[in-house]
C-alpha positions in Angstrom: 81.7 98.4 -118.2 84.7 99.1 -120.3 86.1 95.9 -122.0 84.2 94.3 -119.8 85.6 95.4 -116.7 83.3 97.4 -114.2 84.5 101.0 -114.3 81.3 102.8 -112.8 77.7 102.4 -111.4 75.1 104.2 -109.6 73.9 102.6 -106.1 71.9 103.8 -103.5 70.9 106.9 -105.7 74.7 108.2 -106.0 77.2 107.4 -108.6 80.5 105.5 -108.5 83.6 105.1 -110.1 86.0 102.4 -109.8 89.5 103.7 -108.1 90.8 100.4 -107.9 91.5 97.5 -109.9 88.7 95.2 -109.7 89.4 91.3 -108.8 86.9 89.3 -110.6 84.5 86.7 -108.3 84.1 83.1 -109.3 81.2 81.3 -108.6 82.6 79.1 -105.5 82.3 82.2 -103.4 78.5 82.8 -103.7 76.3 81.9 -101.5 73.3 80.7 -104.1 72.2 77.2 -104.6 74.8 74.8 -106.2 72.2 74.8 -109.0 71.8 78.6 -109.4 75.5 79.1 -109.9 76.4 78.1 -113.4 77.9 81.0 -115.0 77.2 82.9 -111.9 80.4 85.4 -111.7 80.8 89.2 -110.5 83.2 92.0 -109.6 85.1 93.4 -106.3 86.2 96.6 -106.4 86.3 99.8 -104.7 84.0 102.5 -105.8 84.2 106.6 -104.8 81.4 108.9 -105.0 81.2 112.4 -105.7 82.0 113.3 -102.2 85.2 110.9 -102.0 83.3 108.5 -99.5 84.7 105.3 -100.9 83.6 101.5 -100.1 84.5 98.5 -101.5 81.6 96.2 -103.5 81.0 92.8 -104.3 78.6 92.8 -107.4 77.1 90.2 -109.8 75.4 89.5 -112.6 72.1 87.6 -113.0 69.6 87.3 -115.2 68.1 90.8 -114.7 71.4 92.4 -115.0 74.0 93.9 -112.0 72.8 93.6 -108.8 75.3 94.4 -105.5 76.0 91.5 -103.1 77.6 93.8 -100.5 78.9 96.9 -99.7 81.5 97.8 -96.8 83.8 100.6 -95.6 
């Protein structure tokens, strides 16, 4: 995090940096429990490896830090 804003992270054993500007999640699109999902708020972005194989990533935070919601091409 820079400022607060996601700009790498290692997933799957390979690191990622951001290439795009990330759009930050609220809590109305997660799926948890109405009662889980005070402050409940996270990051999509798109991530590139080393390689140049990008995806795109919905992450958020709990209690035990970062944690990736999904991944897709």
């Amino acid at each position: 995090m820079a400022n607060d804003i996601p700009v790498r992270m290692v997933f799957a054993g390979r690191r990622w940096r951001v290439t795009d500007t990330p759009t930050r999640l609220r809590h109305s699109i997660w799926t948890a429990p109405v009662k889980h999902r005070a402050g409940l708020y996270g990051w999509r972005f798109q991530g590139t490896d080393d390689g140049g194989q990008s995806l795109v990533f919905d992450v958020f935070r709990g209690e035990d830090g970062w944690h990736v919601q999904r991944s897709y091409e």
